[in-house]
N, C-alpha and C positions, 0 to 999 in steps of 0.2 A: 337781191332779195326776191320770193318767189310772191305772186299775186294775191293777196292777203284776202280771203272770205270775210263777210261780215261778221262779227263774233271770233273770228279765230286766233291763231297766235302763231308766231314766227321765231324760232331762234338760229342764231348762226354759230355752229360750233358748243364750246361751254360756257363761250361770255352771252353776257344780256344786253344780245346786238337787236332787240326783236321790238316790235310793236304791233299792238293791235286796235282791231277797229271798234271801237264801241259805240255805239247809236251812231255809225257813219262817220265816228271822227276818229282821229291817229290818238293813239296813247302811247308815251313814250316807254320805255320797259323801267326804268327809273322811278316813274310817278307809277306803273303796277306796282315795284317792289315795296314801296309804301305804302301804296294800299292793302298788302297782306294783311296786315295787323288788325284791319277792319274785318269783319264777317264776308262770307262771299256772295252771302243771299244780300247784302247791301250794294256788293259792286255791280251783282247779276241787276236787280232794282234799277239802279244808275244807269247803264246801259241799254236798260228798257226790254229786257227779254232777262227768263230765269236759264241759267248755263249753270254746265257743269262744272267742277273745278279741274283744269286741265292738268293732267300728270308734270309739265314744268312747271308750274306754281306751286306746287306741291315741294318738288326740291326745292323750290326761289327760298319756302317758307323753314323747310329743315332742312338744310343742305347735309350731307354727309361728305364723310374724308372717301376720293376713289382713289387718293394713293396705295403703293402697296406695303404692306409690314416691313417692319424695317430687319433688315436681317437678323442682329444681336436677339430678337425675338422671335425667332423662329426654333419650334420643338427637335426639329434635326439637327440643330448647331452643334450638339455635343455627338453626333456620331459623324460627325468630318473628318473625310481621311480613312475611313472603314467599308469596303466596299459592300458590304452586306448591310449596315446600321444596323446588326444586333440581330437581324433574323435569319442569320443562315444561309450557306451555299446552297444547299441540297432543297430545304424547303422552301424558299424563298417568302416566304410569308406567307405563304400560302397554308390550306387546310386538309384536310388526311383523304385525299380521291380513292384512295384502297383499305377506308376504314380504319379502327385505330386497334393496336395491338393482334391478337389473332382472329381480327374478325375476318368470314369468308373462307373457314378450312374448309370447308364442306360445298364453296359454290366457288368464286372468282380464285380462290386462292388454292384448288382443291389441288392441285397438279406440285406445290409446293408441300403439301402433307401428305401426299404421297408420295413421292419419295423419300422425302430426309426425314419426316416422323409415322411412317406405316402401322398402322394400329394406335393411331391417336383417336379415334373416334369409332362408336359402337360398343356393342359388349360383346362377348364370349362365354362360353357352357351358361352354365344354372347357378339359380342362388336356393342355398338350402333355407328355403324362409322358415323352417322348423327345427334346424342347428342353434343351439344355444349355444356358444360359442362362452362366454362367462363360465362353463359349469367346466371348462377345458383348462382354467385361464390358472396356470400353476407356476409362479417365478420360483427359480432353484438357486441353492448357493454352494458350494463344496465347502468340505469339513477345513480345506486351509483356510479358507477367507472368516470362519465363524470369530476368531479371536480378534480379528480386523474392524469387526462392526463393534467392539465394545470400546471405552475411553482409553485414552493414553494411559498407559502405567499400571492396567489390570490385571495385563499378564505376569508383570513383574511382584505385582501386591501379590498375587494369588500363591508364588513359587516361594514367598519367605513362609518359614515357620509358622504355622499357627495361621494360615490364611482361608478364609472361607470361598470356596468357589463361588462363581457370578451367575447368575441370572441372568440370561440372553435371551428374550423374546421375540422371533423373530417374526412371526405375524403382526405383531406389530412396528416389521420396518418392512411391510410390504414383502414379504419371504416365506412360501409355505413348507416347502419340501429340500433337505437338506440331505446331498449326495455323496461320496465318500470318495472325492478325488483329492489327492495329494497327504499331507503327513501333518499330524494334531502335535503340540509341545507337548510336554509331560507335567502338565497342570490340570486337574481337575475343571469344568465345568458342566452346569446344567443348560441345555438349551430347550427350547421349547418350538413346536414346528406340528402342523396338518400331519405332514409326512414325511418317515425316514426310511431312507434306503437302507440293505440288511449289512452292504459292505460300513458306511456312515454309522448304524448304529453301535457298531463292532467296535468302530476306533475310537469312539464317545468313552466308550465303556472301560476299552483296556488303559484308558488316562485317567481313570479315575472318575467321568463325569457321567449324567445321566441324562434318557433322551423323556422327555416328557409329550405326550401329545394335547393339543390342542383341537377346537371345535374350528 
């Protein structure tokens, strides 16, 4: 045991091999650990001089577990046997060093968008910011598909005896202008439209039906 200062403390190892000196005498580390439970301003008194509380009295007084967890409790037990545990060859748990998704076409990664996406980034010619584009905006439908947009079994009501032709509105199924491709049955109908073509308004007519325009 090394040469004990007055006031000081000795241990050897984790047992409580140690004594100390107080007021000139030995105190055995036994009769200290009893004495914990007292104040330490009472023991410091006793002693005859006011002292610190020495960091292993401190443990004497709370000891704590320095064993280690015991396996069955450990959060990686359930990836045993998996040489990655769940994060991947490639990333290794790791975090995105070249940013995430297409970050960098234009700086670290510029040499990859240039080549295999050329014209990914910038613009080209003019923008007509005085083109109104809506006053353009005209969906068409040809004369075969018109009997298509009405309910099952219309064209068949229409062709008996005695049948009133339909009323097809086609601006209101989103349809302005109706063109004159393909071949009409031989049933009457009215349809209604912005606009008809002179070939569409032709085969309207020679079937019997009539072309109405709309606003």
């Amino acid at each position: 045991m090394q040469r004990l200062r007055r006031g000081g403390w000795s241990f050897r190892g984790s047992h409580c091999e140690g004594t100390r000196v107080l007021g000139g005498e030995l105190m055995d580390c036994g009769v200290a650990v009893a004495a914990v439970g007292r104040s330490v301003a009472a023991i410091a008194r006793e002693a005859g001089a006011a002292q610190s509380i020495p960091r292993n009295l401190a443990l004497i007084a709370n000891p704590i577990s320095l064993s280690p967890q015991p396996t069955r409790l450990h959060k990686n037990r359930k990836k045993r046997g998996h040489v990655s545990a769940g994060h991947g060859r490639i990333g290794k748990h790791r975090s995105h060093p070249g940013g995430r998704g297409n970050a960098g076409g234009q700086h670290h990664h510029r040499i990859l968008f240039d080549k295999y996406h050329p014209g990914y980034f910038g613009k080209v010619g003019m923008r007509q910011f005085h083109k109104m584009k809506n006053r353009e905006f005209c969906p068409t439908v040809n004369v075969d598909k018109i009997w298509g947009m009405l309910p099952e079994g219309t064209l068949e009501a229409t062709k008996t005896a005695g049948g009133k032709a339909p009323v097809l509105d086609l601006v209101k199924l989103g349809v302005f202008k109706v063109l004159g491709k393909g071949r009409l049955p031989e049933a009457p109908i009215i349809v209604k439209a912005k606009y008809f073509s002179k070939e569409a308004e032709k085969k309207i007519k020679a079937a019997g039906g009539a072309c109405l325009l709309t606003a």
